[in-house]
N, C-alpha and C positions, 0 to 999 in steps of 0.2 A: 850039668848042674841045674837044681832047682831054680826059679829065680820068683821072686815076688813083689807087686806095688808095696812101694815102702810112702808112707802118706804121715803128712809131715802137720800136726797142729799146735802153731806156735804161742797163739794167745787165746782164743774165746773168748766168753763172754762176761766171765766170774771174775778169776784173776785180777788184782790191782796192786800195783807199785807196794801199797799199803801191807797186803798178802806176805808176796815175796819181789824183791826187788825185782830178780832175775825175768818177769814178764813182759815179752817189748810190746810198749802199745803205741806208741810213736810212730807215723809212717817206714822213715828213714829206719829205725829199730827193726822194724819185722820187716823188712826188708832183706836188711842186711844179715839178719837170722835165716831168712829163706837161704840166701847165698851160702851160710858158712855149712848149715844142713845139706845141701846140695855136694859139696866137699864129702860128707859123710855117707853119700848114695842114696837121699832122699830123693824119689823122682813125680813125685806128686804134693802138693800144699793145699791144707783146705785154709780157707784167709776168712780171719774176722777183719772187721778196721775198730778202728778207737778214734772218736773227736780228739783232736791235737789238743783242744785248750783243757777239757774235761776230763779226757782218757775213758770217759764212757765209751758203752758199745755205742754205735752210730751206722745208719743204712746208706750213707752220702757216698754218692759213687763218684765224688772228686776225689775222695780220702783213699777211698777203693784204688782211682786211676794214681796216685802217688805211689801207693803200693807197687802196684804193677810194672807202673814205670820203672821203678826203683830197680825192681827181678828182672824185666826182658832186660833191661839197657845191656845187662851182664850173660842173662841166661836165657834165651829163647825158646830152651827146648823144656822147661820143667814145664811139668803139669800142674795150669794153677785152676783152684775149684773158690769161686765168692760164697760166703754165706747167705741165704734168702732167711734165715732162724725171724720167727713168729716169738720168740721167748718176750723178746721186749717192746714188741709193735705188732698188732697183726694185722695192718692194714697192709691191702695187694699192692697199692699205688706206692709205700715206701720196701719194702722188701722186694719188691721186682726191682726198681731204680735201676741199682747197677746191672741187671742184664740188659740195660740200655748203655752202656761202653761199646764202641765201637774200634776197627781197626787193630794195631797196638795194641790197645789198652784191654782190647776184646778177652773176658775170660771164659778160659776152652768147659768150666764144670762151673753149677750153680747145686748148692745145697737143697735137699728138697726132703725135707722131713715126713716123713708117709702116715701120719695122724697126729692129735694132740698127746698131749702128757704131761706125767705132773714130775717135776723133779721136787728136790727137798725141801725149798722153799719157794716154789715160782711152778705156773704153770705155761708149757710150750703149748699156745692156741694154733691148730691147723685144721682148719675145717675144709670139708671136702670140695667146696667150692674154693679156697683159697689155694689148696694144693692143685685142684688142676686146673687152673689158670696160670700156677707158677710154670706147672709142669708145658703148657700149650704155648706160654711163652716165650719157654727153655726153647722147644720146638720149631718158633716161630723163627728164633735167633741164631738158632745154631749154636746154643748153648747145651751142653748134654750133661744130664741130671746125675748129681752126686745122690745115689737114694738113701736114706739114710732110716734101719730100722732099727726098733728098740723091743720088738718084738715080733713074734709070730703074724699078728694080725695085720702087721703093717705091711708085712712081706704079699700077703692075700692082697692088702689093698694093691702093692706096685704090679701084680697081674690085674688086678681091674683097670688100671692108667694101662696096660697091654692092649688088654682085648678092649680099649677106648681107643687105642691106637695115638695118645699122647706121649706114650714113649718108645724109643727103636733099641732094637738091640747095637751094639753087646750092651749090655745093663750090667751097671757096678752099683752095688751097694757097701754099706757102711753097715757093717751090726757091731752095735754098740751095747754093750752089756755091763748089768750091776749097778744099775740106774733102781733107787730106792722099788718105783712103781713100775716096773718094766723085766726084762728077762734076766734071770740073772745069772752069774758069772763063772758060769759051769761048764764041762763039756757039753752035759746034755743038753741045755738051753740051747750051745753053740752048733752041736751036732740037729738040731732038729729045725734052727736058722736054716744050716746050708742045703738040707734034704730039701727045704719049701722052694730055696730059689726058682726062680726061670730058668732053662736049658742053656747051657753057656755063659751062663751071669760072671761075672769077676766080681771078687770079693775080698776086702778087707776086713778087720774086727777090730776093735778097740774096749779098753776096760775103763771107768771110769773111779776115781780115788787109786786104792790100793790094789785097786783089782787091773792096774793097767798094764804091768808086764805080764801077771797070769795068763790073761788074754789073748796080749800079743804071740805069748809064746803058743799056748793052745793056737791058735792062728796060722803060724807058721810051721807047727807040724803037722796039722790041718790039710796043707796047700793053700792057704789063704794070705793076700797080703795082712799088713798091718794100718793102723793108725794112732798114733803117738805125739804127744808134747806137752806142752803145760797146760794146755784146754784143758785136760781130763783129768790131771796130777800134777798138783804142786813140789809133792814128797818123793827124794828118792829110796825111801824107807819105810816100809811100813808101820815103823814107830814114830814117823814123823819127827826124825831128828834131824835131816840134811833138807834143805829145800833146794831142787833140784835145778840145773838147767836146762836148757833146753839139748843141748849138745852132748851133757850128759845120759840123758833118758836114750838119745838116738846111738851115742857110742854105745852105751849096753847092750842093746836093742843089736844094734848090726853085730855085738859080738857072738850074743847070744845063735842070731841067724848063719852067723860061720861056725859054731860049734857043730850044726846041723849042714855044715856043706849048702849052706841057701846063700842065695844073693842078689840084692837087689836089679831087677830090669833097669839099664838105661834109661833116661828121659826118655830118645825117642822108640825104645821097644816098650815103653808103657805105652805114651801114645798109639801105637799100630794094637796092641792089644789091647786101650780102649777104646778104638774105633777112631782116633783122632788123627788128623794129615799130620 
């Protein structure tokens, strides 16, 4: 049987209580969402955090290690990825922070966005100095880099971090598609992503808005994992009548994936086929 990273995004950056209720941004929240996901065959988490008192995005790798705590205490084997995202800071001293966790609290992927971009209202600053420093970081730490493209070009740049020798294989990336300024949300866009890869790369897709199950599912007949949650869609509809949960978007998603005979990798066979102990 086929099996695939099933990659789990609970909150981001956008989303707020205000939105739809259904967004955890509360440590203990997305916590306890990574668990109940986990239950459904999620075996990877990419994690924002949210200030407790504000429920803004926030870089504090205390909030980060609540998080965390929260998942191993229960689950030790899920693959959890922190965000580094530049969208609301793009200073290296607050977006690196949390790849200073240690031990426990230690997260196995760090987020690493492979140029700037503009979404619909905001723009994601990642200047080439900032990214490979995240990425030498990652390196330093033994943190290995969720790569994350929105495009062809980005994908050229994560072979220039190769032949810089700031990242090792296996290489996993994120292609993310349907982003206003960025590739959009097609096979052909998706098909000429995977051709650019690196030799052996592992790879997910994710859509963003209404484009998020298209995606997934191109993705997963692809051979490619997925990436899924409220990060990207609020809607389990493209008429924007049901606003969705988190659990919902994932039950579809893995039903979708058994229609097709796929099935998500274990925790630890994601790990051995991202390179991680």
């Amino acid at each position: 049987m086929k099996k695939f990273i099933f990659n789990f995004t609970p909150t981001g950056m956008i989303p707020t209580k205000e939105m739809t209720p259904h967004v955890p941004v509360q440590p203990e929240e997305i916590a306890n969402e990574i668990l109940e996901a986990a239950e459904l065959g999620v075996n990877m988490v990419h994690i924002h955090a949210r200030d407790p008192e504000t429920e803004c995005p926030t870089y504090r790798k205390d909030v980060y290690a609540e998080i965390i705590q929260g998942v191993r205490k229960h689950r030790k084997d899920l693959v959890l990825c922190v965000s580094t995202s530049g969208r609301d800071w793009p200073e290296f001293e607050k977006r690196a922070e949390v790849l200073d966790l240690t031990g426990d609290l230690k997260p196995d992927f760090g987020s690493l966005t492979l140029s700037s971009l503009n979404f619909n209202k905001q723009a994601s600053i990642n200047t080439p100095q900032t990214i490979q420093a995240l990425a030498a970081r990652m390196l330093e730490r033994g943190i290995r880099p969720e790569l994350e493209a929105f495009d062809l070009g980005m994908i050229n740049y994560a072979n220039y971090l190769i032949h810089k020798k700031l990242i090792e294989p296996p290489y996993y990336f994120n292609l993310i598609l349907g982003n206003i300024a960025c590739a959009q949300a097609n096979m052909l866009s998706l098909g000429l992503m995977v051709r650019e890869l690196p030799e052996g790369a592992v790879w997910s897709a994710g859509g963003i808005g209404k484009e998020q199950l298209k995606v997934n599912t191109l993705a997963l007949l692809s051979g490619g994992g997925v990436r899924s949650g409220l990060e990207d869609n609020i809607w389990f509809d493209e008429e924007r009548t049901h606003l969705a949960t988190n659990m919902e978007i994932l039950k579809r998603l893995r039903d979708v994936a058994q229609t097709f005979d796929i099935t998500p990798y274990s925790p630890n066979e994601a790990r051995e086929v991202l390179g991680l102990q």
